[in-house]
C-alpha positions as CSV (number, residue, x, y, z in Angstrom):
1,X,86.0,90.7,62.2
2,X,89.9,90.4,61.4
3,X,91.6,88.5,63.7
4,X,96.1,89.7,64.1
5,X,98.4,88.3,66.3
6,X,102.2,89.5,66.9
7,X,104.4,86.7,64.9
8,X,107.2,87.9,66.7
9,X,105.7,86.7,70.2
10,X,104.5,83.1,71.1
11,X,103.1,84.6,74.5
12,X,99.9,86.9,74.0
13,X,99.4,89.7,77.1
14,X,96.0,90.2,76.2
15,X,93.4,90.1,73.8
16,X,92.0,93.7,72.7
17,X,89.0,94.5,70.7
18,X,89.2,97.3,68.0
19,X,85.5,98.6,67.6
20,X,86.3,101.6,64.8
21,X,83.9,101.4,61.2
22,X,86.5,103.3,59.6
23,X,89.0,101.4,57.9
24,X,92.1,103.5,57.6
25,X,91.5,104.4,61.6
26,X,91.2,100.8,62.8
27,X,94.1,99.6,60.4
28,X,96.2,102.4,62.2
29,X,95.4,101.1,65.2
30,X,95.9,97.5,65.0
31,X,99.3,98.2,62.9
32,X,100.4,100.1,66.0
33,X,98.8,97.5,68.6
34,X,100.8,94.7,66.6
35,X,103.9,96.3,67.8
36,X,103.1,94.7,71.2
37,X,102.3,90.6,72.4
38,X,98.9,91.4,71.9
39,X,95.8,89.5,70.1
40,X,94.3,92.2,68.3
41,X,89.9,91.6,67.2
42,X,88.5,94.2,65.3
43,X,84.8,94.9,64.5
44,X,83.2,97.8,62.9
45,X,79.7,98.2,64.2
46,X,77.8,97.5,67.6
47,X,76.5,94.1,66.7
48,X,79.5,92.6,65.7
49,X,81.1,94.3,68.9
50,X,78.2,92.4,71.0
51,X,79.0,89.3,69.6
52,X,82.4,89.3,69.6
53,X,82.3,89.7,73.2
54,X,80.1,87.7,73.8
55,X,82.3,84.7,72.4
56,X,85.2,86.0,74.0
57,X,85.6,88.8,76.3
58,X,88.6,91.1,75.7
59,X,91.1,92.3,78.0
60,X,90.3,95.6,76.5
61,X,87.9,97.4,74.1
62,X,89.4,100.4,72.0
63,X,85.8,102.0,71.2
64,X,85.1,104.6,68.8
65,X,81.5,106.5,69.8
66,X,80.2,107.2,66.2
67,X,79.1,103.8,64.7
68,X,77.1,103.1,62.2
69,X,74.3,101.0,64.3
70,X,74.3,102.3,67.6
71,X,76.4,105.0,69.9
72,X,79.6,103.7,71.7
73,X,78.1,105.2,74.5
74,X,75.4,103.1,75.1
75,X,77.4,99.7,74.2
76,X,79.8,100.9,77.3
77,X,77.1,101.1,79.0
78,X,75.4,97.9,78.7
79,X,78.6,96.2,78.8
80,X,79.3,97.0,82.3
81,X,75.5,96.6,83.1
82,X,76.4,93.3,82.3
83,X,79.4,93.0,84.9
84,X,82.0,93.3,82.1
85,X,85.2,94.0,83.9
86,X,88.0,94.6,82.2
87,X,89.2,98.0,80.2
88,X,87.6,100.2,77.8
89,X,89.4,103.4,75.7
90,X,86.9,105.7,74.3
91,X,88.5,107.0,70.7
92,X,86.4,109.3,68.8
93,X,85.9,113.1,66.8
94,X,83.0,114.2,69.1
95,X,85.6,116.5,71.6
96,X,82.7,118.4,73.8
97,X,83.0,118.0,77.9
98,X,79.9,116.5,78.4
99,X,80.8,113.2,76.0
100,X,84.0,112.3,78.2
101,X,82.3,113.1,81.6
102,X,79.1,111.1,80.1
103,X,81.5,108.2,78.6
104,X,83.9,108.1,82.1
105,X,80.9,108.3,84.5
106,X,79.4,105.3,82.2
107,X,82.2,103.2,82.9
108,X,85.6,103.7,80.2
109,X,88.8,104.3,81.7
110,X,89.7,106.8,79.2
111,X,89.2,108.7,76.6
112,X,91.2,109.8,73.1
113,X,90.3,112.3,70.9
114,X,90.8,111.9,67.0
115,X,93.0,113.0,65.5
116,X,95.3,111.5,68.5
117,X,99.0,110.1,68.1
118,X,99.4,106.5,67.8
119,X,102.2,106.1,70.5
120,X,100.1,107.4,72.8
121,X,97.2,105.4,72.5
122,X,100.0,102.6,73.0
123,X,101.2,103.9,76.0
124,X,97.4,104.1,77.6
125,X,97.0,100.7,76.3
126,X,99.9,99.3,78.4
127,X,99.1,101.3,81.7
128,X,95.8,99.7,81.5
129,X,96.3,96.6,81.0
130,X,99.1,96.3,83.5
131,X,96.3,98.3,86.0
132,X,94.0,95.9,85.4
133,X,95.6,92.6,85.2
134,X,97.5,94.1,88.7
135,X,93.8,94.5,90.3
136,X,92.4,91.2,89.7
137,X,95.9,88.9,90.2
138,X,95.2,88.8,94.4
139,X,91.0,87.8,94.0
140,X,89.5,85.1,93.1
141,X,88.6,84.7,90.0
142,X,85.0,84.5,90.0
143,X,84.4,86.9,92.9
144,X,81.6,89.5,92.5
145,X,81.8,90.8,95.7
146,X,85.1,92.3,97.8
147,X,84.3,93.1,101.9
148,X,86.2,95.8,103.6
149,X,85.3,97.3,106.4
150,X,81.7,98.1,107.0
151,X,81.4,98.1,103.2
152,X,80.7,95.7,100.3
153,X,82.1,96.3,96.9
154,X,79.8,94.9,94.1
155,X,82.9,94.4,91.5
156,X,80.4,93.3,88.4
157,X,78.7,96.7,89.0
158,X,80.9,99.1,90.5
159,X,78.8,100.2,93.4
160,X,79.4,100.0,97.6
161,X,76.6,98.3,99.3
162,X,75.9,99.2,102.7
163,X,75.0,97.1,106.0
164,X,71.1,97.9,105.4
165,X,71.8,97.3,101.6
166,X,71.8,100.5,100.6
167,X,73.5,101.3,97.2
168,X,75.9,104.0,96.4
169,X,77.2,104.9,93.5
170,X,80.8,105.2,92.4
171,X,82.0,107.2,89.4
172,X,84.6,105.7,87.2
173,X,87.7,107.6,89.1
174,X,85.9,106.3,92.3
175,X,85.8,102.9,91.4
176,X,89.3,102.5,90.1
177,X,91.1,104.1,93.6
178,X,89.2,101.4,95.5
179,X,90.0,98.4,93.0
180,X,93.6,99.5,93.5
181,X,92.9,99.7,97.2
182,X,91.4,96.1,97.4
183,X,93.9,94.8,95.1
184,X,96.7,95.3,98.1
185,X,95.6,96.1,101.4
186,X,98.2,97.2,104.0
187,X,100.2,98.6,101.2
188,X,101.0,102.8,101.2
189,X,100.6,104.1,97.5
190,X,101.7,106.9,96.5
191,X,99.8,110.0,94.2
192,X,101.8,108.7,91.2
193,X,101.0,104.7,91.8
194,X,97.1,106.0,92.0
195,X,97.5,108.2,89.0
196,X,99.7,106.6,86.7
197,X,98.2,108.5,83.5
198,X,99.3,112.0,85.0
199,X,102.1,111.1,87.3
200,X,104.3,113.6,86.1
201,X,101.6,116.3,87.2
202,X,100.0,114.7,89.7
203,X,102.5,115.5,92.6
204,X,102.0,119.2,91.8
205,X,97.9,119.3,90.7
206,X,97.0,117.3,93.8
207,X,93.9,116.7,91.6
208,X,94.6,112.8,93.4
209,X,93.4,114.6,96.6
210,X,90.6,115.2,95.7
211,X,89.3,112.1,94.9
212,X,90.1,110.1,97.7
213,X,88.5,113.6,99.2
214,X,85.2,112.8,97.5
215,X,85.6,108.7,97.8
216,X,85.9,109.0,101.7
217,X,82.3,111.7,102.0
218,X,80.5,108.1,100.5
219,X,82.8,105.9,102.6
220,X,81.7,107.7,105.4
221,X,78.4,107.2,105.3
222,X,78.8,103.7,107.6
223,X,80.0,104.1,110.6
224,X,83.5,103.6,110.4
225,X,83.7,104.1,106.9
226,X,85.7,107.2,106.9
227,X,89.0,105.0,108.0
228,X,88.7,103.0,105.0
229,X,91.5,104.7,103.5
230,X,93.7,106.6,105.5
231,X,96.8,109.2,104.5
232,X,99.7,108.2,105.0
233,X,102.0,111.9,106.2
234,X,104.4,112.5,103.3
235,X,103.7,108.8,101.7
236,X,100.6,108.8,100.3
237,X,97.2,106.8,101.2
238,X,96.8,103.1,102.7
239,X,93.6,100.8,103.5
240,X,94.0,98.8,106.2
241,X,93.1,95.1,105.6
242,X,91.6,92.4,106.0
243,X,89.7,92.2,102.2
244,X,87.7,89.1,101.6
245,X,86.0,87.8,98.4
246,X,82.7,85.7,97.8
């Protein structure tokens, strides 16, 4: 594990975990990660990864999928199992649809394909960790559960529970519309706000549609669910309050 921290900053904006076994690649990244107020961890296999979250939780894993003791895939996986919250990058070689779909739907935020261009793995880097510090600034901060509606959010585990108790399912995309929606009820956003990775597209693609689109069929599955989250003509999309915590 190598442990850097931006000299030029006596405020750190987050800790962030480079998991990458191959030395040039993770010394890339950190070099370009030290550019920011960031405290930069770095391990090189799954094991090390494990425990170096387990003594301290980053703000954000970087997490290559090829390592030498276990797939990236499967660490993502148990980590959110696990009710780990906060943001994970997917960098690797392996460039086939069904390893991002499998890796999003499994619970990272994004995903980078190597060779990729060190700015932009910046750039994600800060969108997501201004996302994600945004989502959890108006909760409680040990709340596992956000109410709204007829719903139940189960934040550790990224699924709605219903009034019988009934689980659903949310994908990765699902799941990070409604944390933005429960971060600030009563407030219109706008395509770009909920798609900040592809806002110069987004207002043209209306891929942004489509998601709310799918998020409202399970909303709707309670009685009154399908007003969760309502469009706001030429706005954008709202949910009406009030959100609790427990």
């Amino acid at each position: 594990m190598t442990r850097r921290m931006n000299q030029q900053s006596d405020v750190q904006e987050g800790r962030i975990l480079v998991v990458e076994d191959d030395p040039d690649i993770r010394e890339l990244i950190i070099a370009q990660l030290q550019r920011e107020p960031y405290c930069v961890d770095s391990a090189c296999s799954v094991e090390q990864a494990r425990r170096e979250m387990a003594d301290t939780p980053a703000d954000l894993l970087i997490l290559d999928l090829n390592l030498p003791d276990g797939d990236g895939i499967d660490l993502c996986r148990q980590l959110r199992s696990d009710g780990y919250e906060g943001a994970i990058i997917m960098v690797t070689a392996r460039d086939t649809a069904i390893d991002r779909v499998l890796g999003l739907e499994l619970g990272a935020d994004d995903y980078l394909t190597k060779p990729f261009e060190p700015r932009e793995l910046l750039a994600r880097v800060r969108n997501l960790l201004r996302r994600f510090r945004s989502a959890t600034a108006g909760r409680p901060r040990n709340a596992r559960v956000a109410r709204f509606g007829p719903w139940r959010l189960d934040i550790h585990h990224r699924r709605l529970i219903g009034s019988d108790d009934r689980l659903v399912m949310l994908s990765t995309a699902e799941y990070r519309l409604l944390a933005r929606f429960i971060e600030a009820p009563d407030r219109v956003f706008s395509r770009e706000e909920l798609l900040p990775e592809r806002s110069a597209t987004v207002a043209f693609d209306r891929s942004i549609d489509l998601q709310i689109s799918r998020l409202r069929q399970k909303l709707g599955q309670e009685p009154g669910g399908a007003d969760t989250v309502l469009t706001v003509r030429n706005e954008g999309y709202v949910m009406p309050g009030p959100i609790t915590f427990e």
